[in-house]
C-alpha positions in Angstrom: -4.1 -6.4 -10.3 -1.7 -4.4 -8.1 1.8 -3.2 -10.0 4.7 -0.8 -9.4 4.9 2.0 -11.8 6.1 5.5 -12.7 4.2 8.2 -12.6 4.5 11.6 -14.5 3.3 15.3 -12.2 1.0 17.0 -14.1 0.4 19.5 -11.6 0.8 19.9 -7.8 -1.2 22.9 -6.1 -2.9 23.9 -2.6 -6.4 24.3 -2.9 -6.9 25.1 1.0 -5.2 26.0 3.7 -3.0 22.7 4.3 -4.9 20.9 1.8 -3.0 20.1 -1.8 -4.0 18.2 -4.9 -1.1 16.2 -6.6 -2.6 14.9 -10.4 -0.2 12.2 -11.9 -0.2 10.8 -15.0 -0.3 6.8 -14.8 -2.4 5.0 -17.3 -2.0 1.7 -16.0 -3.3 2.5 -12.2 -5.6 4.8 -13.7 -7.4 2.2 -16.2 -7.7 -0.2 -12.9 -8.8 2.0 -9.4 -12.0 1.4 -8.2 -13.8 3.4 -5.9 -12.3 2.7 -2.4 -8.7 1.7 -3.5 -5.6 3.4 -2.8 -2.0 3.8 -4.0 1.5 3.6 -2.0 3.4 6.3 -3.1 6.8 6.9 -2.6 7.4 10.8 -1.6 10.9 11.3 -2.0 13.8 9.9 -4.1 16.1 9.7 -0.7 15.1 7.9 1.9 14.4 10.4 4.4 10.6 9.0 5.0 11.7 5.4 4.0 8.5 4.1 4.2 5.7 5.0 1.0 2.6 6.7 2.4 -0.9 5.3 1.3 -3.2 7.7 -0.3 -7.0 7.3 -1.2 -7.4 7.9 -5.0 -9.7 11.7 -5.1 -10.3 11.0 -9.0 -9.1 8.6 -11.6 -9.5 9.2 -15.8 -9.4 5.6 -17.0 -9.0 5.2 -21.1 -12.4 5.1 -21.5 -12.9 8.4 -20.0 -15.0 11.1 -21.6 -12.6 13.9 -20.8 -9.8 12.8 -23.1 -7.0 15.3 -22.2 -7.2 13.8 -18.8 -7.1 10.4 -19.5 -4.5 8.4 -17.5 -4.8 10.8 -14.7 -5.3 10.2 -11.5 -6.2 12.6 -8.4 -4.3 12.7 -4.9 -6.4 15.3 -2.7 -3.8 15.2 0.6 -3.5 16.9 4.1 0.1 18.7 4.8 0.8 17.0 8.1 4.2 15.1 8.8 7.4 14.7 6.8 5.8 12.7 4.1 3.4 15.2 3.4 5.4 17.8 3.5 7.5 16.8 0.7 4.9 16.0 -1.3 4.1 19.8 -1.5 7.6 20.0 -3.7 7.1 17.8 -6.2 6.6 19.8 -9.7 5.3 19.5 -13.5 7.1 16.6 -15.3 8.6 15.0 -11.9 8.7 11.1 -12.1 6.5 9.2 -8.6 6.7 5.7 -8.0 3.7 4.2 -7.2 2.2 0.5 -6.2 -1.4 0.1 -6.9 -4.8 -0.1 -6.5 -4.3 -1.7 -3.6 -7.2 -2.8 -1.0 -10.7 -3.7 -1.2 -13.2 -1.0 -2.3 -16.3 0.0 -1.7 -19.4 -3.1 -2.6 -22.2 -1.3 -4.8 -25.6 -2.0 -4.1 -26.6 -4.9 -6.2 -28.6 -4.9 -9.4 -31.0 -4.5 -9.4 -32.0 -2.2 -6.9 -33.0 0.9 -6.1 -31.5 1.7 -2.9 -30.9 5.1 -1.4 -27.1 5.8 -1.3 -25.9 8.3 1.6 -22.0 9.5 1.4 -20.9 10.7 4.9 -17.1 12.4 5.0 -15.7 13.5 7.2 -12.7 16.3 6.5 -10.1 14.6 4.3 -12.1 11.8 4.4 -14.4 12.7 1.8 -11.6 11.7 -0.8 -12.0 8.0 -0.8 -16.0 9.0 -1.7 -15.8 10.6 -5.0 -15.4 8.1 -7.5 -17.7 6.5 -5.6 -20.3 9.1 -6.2 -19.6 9.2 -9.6 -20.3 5.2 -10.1 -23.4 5.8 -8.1 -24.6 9.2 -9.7 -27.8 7.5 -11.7 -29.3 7.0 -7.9 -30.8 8.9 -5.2 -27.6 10.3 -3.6 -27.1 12.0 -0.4 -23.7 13.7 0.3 -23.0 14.8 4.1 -19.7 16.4 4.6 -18.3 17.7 7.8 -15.1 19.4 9.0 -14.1 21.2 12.4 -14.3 24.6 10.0 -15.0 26.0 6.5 -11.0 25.2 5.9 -11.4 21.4 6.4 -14.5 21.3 3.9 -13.5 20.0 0.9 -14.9 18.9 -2.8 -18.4 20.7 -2.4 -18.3 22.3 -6.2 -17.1 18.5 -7.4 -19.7 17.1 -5.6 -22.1 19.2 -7.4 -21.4 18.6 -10.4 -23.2 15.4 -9.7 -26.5 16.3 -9.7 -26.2 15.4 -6.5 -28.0 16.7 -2.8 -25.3 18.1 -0.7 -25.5 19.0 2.9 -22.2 20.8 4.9 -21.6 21.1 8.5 -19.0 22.2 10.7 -18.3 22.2 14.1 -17.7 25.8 14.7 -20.6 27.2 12.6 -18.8 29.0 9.7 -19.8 26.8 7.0 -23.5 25.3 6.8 -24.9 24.0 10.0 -23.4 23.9 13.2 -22.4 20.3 14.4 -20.9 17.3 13.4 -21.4 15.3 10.4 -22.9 12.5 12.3 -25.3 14.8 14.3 -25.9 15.9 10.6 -26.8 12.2 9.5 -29.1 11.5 12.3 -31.3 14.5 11.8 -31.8 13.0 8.1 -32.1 10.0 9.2 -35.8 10.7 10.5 -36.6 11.8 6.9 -35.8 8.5 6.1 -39.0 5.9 4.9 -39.0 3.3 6.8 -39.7 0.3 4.1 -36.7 1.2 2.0 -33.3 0.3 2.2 -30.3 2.7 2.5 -26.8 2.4 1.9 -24.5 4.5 4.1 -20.8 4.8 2.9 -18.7 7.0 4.8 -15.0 7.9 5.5 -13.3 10.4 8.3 -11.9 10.3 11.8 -12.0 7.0 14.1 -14.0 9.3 16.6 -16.5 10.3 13.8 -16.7 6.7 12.3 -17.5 5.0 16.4 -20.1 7.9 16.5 -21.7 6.8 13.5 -21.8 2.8 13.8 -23.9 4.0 17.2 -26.6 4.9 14.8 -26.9 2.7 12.0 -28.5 0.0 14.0 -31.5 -0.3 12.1 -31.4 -3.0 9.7 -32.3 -1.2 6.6 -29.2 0.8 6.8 -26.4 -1.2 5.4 -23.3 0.8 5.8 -19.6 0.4 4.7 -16.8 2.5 6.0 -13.6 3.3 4.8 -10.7 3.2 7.3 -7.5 4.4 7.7 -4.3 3.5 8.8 -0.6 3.7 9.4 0.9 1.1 7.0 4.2 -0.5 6.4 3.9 -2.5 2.9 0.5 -1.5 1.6 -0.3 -5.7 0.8 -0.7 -7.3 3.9 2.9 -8.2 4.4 3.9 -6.8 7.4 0.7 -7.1 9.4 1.4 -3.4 11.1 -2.2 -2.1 10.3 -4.0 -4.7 11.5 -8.3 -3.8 13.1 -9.5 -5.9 15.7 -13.0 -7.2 14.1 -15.6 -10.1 15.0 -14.9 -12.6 12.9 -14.6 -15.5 15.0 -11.7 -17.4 12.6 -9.7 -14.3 12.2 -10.1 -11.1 14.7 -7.1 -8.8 13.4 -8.0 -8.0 10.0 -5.4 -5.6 7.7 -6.9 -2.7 6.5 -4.5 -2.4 3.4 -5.5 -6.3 2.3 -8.8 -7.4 3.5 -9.8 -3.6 4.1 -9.6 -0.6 3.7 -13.1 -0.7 3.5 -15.2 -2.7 5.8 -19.0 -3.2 7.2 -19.3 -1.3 10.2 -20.5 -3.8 12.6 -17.8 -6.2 11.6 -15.5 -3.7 14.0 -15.1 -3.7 17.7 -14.9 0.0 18.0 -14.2 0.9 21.2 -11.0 -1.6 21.7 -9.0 -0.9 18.5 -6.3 1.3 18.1 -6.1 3.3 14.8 -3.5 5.6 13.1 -4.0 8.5 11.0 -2.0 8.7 7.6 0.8 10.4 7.0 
């Protein structure tokens, strides 16, 4: 169940180039997330943004956790690019944040029991709405493909690893891993792929990146979920600004923030829709 809450910073730093983590303390969002959800978060007491800017959960410490300094914690891995952003970068140690969450459907496990090959595709930031995935999912036979235009824009490679987990990087200019994208980097694995069992694909990144791959998951043995994102207003289906166009034949324009952000990939008409990056 979805709620509005403080927050405590525990820490705000740049790991990256324009790439920042922001940890918060807030038991009561951190006991619920599930791989997939995501928080609003207001940015600044004023209301220069107004609006709250929605941000995939990177890592989340419920009470159960095994680290128990971190429990309550939860992870914002974010991109400095607008205002919002931007004035995330000031908040410090002990700073109160006001968030509304988990909101959104997450990502659907395989079911039980099973045992499925699981492939992880991101995409730059888009690998953050993947990790806690990859943690609920670490007992299988994981995959992890992450991309980025260069070795600044890869990001959560040593977490990854601590996964036990096979990683494969690639960028677009060549100076990390293999040159390419991360979807030229899935098809090439995909011929390693056997042709009786059952894979399940979940990925996250750019609309380009994400219409790339829904070209090549055709075959019916790859079931594959994708996390989208989108400029949003509310955050729970209020205001109907972040609405996909989809084939469902009762209801076309679906909202990412309510009955998304995560959705099967053939259930979208990619080459119509219009899509907006956060901020």
């Amino acid at each position: 169940m979805s709620l509005q809450t403080n927050g405590t910073v525990v820490r705000n730093r740049r790991i990256r180039s324009l790439y920042f983590m922001l940890e918060i303390y807030c038991p009561p969002i951190a006991n619920q997330i599930k791989p997939g959800q995501f928080v609003m978060l207001k940015v600044s007491d004023d209301t220069s943004p107004l609006l709250r800017r929605p941000f995939s959960v990177y890592r989340s410490y419920p009470a159960n956790h095994p680290e128990k300094e971190k429990r309550g914690d939860l992870l914002i891995l974010y991109k400095k690019v607008g205002k919002g952003t931007q004035k995330m970068t000031s908040l410090r140690k002990g700073q109160k944040v006001n968030l509304i969450g988990p909101l959104g459907n997450g990502f659907a496990l395989p079911p039980l029991p099973s045992s499925a090959h699981c492939v992880l595709i991101g995409g730059g930031v888009g690998i953050v709405s993947l990790y806690t995935l990859a943690e609920a999912l670490k007992n299988k036979q994981l995959l992890i493909l992450i991309g980025g235009k260069t070795h600044n824009d890869i990001l959560g490679v040593e977490d990854f690893r601590k996964l036990d987990s096979n990683i494969l990087v690639t960028t677009e200019d060549g100076s990390l891993g293999v040159q390419g994208t991360v979807v030229d980097l899935f098809v090439s694995q995909t011929r390693k792929f056997e042709r009786n069992k059952e894979y399940y694909i979940y990925a996250c990144g750019p609309v380009p990146m994400l219409g790339a791959l829904a070209g090549s998951v055709r075959s019916k043995n790859l079931i594959c979920q994708v996390s989208l994102e989108a400029r949003m207003g509310c955050g729970f289906g209020a205001c109907w600004g972040c609405v996909v166009r989809t084939k469902h034949p009762k209801i076309p324009y679906q909202r990412v923030c309510q009955e998304g952000p995560v959705f099967h990939i053939g259930d979208i008409i990619w080459e119509r829709e219009r899509f907006y990056g956060r901020v």
